[in-house]
C-alpha positions in Angstrom: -118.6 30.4 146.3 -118.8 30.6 150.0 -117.3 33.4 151.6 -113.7 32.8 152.9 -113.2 33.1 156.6 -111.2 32.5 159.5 -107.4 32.2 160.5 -105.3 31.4 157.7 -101.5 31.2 158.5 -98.9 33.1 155.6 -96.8 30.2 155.8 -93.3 30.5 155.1 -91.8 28.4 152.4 -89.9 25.3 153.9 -86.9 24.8 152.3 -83.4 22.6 152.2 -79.9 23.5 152.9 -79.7 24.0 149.0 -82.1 26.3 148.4 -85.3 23.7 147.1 -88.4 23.0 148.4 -88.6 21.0 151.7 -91.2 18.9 150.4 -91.0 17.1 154.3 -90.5 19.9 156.2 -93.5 21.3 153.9 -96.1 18.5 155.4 -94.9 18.6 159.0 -95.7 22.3 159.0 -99.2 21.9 157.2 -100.3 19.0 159.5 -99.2 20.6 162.9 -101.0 24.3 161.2 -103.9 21.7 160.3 -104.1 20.4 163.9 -103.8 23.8 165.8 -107.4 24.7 164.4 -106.5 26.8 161.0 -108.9 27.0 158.8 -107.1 27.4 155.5 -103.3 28.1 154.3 -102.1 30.9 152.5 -98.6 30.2 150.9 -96.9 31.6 148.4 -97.3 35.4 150.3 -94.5 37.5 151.8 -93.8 35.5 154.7 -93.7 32.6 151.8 -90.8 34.4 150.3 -92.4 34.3 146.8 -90.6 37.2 145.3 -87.5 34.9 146.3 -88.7 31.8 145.1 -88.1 30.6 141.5 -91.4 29.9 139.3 -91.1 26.1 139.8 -90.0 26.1 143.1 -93.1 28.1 143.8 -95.1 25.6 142.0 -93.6 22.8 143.5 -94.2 24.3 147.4 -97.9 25.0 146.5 -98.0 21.5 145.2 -96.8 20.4 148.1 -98.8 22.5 150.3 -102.1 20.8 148.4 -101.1 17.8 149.0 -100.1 18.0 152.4 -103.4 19.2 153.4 -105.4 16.4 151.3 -108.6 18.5 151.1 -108.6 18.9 155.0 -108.5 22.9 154.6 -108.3 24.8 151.7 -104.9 26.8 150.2 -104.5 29.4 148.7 -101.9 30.5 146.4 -99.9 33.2 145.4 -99.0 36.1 142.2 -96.7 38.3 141.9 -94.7 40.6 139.9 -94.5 43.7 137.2 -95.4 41.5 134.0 -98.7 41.2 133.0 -98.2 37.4 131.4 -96.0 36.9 133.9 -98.9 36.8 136.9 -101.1 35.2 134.7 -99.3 32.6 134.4 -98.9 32.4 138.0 -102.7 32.4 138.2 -103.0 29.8 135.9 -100.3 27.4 137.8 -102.4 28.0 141.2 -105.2 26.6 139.2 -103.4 23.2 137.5 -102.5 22.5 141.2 -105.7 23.4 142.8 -105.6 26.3 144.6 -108.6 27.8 146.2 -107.5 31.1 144.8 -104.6 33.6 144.5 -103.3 36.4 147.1 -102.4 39.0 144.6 -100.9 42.9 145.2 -100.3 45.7 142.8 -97.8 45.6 140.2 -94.4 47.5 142.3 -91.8 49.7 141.1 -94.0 52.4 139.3 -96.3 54.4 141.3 -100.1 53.8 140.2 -103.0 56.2 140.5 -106.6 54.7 141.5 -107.7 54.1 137.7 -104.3 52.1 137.3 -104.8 49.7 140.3 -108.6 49.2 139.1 -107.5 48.7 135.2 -104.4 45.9 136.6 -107.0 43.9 138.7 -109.7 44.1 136.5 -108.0 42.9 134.1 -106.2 40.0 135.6 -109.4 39.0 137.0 -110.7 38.2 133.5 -108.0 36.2 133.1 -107.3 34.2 135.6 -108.9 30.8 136.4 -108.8 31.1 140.3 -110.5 34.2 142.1 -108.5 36.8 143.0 -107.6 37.6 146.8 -106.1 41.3 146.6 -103.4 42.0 148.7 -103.1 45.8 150.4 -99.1 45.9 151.8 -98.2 49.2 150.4 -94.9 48.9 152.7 -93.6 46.8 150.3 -95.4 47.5 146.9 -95.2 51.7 147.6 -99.1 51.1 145.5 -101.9 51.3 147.4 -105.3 49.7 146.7 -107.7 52.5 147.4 -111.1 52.4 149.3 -112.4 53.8 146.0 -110.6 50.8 143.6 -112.0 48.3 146.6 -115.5 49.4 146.3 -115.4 49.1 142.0 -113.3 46.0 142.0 -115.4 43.9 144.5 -117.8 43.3 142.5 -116.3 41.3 139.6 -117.2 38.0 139.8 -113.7 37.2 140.1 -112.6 39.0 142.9 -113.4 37.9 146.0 -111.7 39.2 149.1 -108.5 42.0 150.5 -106.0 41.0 152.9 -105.3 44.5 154.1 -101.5 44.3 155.8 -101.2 48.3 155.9 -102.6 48.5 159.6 -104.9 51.0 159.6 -108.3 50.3 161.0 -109.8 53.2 160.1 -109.1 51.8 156.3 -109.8 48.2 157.1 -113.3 49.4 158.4 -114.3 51.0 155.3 -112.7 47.3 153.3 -114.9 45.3 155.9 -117.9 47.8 154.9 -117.5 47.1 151.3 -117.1 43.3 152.4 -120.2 43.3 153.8 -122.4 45.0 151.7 -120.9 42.8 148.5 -122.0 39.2 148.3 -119.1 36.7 148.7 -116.4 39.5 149.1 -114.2 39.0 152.6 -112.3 41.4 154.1 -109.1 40.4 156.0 -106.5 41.5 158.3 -103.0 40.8 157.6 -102.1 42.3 161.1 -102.1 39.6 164.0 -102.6 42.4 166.3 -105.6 43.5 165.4 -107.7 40.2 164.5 -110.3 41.1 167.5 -110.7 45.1 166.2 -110.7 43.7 163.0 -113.4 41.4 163.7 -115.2 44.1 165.7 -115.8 46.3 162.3 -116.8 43.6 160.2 -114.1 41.7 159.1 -114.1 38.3 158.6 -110.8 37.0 159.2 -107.1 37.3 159.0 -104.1 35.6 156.9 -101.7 36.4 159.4 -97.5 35.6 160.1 -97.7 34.8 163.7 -100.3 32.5 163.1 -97.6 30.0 162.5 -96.4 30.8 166.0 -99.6 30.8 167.8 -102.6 29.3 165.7 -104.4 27.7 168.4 -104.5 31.5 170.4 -105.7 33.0 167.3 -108.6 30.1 166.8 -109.3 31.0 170.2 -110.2 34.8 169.1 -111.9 34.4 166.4 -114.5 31.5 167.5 -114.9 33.7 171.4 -115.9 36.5 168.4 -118.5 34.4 167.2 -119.7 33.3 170.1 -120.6 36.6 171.5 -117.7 35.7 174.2 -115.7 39.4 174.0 -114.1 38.9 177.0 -112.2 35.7 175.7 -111.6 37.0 172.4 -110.0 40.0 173.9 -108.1 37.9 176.6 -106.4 36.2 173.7 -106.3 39.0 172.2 -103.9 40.3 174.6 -102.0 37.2 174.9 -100.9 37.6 170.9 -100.0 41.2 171.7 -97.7 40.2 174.4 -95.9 37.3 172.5 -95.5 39.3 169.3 -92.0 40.7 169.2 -90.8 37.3 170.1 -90.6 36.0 166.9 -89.3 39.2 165.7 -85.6 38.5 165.0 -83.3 38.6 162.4 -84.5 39.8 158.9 -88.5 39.6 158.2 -89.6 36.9 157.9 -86.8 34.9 159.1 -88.4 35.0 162.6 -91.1 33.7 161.5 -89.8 30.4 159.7 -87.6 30.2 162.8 -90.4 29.6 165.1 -91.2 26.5 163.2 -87.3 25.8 163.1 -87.4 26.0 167.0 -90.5 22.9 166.9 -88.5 20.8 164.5 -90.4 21.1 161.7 -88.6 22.2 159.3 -85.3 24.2 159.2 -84.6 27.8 159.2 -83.2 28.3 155.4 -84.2 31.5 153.5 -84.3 32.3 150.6 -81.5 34.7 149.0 -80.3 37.5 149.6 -82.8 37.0 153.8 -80.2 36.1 155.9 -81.2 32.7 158.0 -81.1 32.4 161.4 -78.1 30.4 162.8 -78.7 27.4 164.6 -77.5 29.1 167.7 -80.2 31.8 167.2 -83.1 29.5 166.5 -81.8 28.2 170.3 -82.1 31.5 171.9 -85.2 32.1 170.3 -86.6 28.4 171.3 -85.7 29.8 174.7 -87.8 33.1 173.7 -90.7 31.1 173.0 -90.3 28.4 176.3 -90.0 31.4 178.3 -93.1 34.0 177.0 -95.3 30.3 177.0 -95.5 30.5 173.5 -94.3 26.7 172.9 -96.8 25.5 176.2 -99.9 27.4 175.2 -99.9 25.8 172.0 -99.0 22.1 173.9 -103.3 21.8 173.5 -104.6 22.6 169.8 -108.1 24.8 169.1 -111.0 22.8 169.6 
């Protein structure tokens, strides 16, 4: 398998007034991500509400996810929870709809030492039938994947990459370094603001929430970074920075999905108990995003 790579948006979940899968608000989203320059999808994460989402409705926005990108980019899926079978057979729906693989974190609720977090993944990685994308946000999971688990569990066959959303680049260099010296394994940033420093140690990409807001900035960075062209990459760089707390309203990730509300593409529901943003504050923050040059700068897609 080819090493993963690049900008990957953690789309939110589109969904209708009543709660289900926006299965046209779904495709507008992927097309216009598609067009800014991404080069895969990551649903089904924490900006994709999955802990809110029901098992089929999560199946049915992957599904429509897949099909909405019609083998243009790859998507990746999502598992999460505290039951063993349970993830399983989350692993197992990303791969009857074709995912590429599955963002996965720790197990929450009860802390985990080191051997714990190693045993889990090891042995969901011998039974899943997608690889295994581990996902470090011990904000949220209070588990954290140690450098020491990350260095054991990179080299089963079926694990092939860390999203590290913890924000520490002192721990994402040591991911990237493991990344690097481990055939097929990518290490990625979860943390928009640090895609060129990330890039800078080693890492190799980043599935990132404000890449719905500006993908085509974030393409920028990342191909400047190949290109030897530091002074671009950090330019853009600088541009994300500065537009980043526009999208930060309401409760995470309602922002986020709002963004897209504010383009027309899909509408700003949540799932229960996130509060959605009112159609008067989807306004304000259209305004937000006319006025920072959010909405012009991304008028011209990544080559």
């Amino acid at each position: 398998m080819a090493r993963f790579h690049g900008i990957w948006p953690a789309m939110p979940s589109p969904l209708t007034e009543d709660f289900e899968v926006d299965v046209e608000g779904t495709h507008n989203v992927v097309n216009w991500l598609i067009e800014s320059g991404v080069h895969g999808i990551s649903a089904l994460g924490s900006t994709g509400e999955c802990a809110g989402l029901s098992k089929q409705q999560r199946r049915d926005l992957l599904k429509a996810t897949i099909d909405a990108a019609d083998g243009r980019v790859p998507v990746m899926g999502g598992a999460n929870g505290t039951h063993f079978a349970d993830v399983v057979a989350d692993l197992e729906m990303c791969g009857e709809v074709g995912a590429v693989g599955a963002l996965t974190p720790p197990p929450f609720y009860y802390p985990l030492e080191t051997r714990g977090v190693i045993d889990w993944f090891t042995q969901l990685a011998d039974a899943s039938p997608v690889p295994i994308f581990l996902y470090h946000i011990p904000r949220m999971t209070k588990v954290a994947i140690a450098v020491e688990a990350v260095e054991e569990l990179a080299r089963h066959n079926n694990i092939v990459g860390l999203k590290d959303s913890d924000g520490q680049l002192a721990y994402f260099e040591e991911v990237a370094r493991v990344g690097n010296e481990v055939d097929d394994f990518s290490a990625f940033t979860g943390s928009d603001a640090m895609i060129y420093p990330a890039l800078c140690v080693g890492g190799h990409g980043i599935i990132g929430a404000h890449v719905n807001v500006l993908p085509a900035v974030e393409r920028v960075i990342y191909d400047a970074f190949q290109a030897g062209d530091h002074a671009k990459a950090l330019d853009n760089q600088r541009e994300l920075v500065r537009t980043g707390q526009v999208p930060r309203v309401g409760n995470f990730p309602a922002g986020i999905k709002g963004s897209l509300a504010a383009r027309g593409l899909c509408g700003p529901t949540m799932t229960r108990p996130i509060p959605s943003l009112t159609a008067s504050e989807v306004a304000t923050l259209k305004d937000a995003m006319t006025e920072s040059g959010i909405l012009e700068r991304e008028a011209v897609p990544a080559d």
